[in-house]
N, C-alpha and C positions, 0 to 999 in steps of 0.2 A: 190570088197569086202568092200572099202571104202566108197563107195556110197552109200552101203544096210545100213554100220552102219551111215552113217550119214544124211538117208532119217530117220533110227529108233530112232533117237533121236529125229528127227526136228517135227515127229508124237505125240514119247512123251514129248514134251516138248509143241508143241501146246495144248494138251488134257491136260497137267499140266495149262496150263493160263488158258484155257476153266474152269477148276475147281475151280480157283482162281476167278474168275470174275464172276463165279456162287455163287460162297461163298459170293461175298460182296456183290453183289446182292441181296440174300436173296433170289434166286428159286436157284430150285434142281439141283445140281451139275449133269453133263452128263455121259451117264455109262459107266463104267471102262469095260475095256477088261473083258475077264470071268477070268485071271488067275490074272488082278491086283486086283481084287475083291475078288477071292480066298484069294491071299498073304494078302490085308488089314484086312477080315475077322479073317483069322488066326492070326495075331498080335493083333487086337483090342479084341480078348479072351486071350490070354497069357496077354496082358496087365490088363485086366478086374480081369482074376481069381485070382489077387495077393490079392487085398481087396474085393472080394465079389462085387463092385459097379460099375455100368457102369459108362462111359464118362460124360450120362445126371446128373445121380445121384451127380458125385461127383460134377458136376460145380453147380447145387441148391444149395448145401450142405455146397460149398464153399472149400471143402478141395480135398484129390484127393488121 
C-alpha cells in the first residue's frame, strides 16, 4: 500500500516539474490526466465567474 502511494506521488510530482519547465519554457505544458483537467477546469470557472473576466483578461488589464 506504501509503494502504490509513493510510486503516485513520484508520477505526480514528476508531471508537476514537467509542467513547470514547460511553463518557463514557453511551449505547451504536457496533458494533465482527464480528472486533473476536469478539477483545474472546474476551479479556473468558479475562479473566473466571481468578476466576469478570465485569467488573460485580467493580467492585460493589470487588475484581477
Amino acid at each position: 500500500m506504501a509503494d502504490d502511494e509513493a510510486r503516485a506521488r513520484e508520477e505526480r510530482d514528476k508531471r508537476l516539474r514537467d509542467e513547470i519547465e514547460a511553463l518557463k519554457s514557453g511551449r505547451p505544458a504536457p496533458p494533465a490526466s482527464p480528472r486533473e483537467f476536469t478539477d483545474r477546469k472546474a476551479r479556473e470557472q468558479e475562479e473566473g465567474s466571481e468578476d466576469g473576466e478570465t485569467d488573460a483578461e485580467a493580467t492585460e488589464e493589470g487588475g484581477g
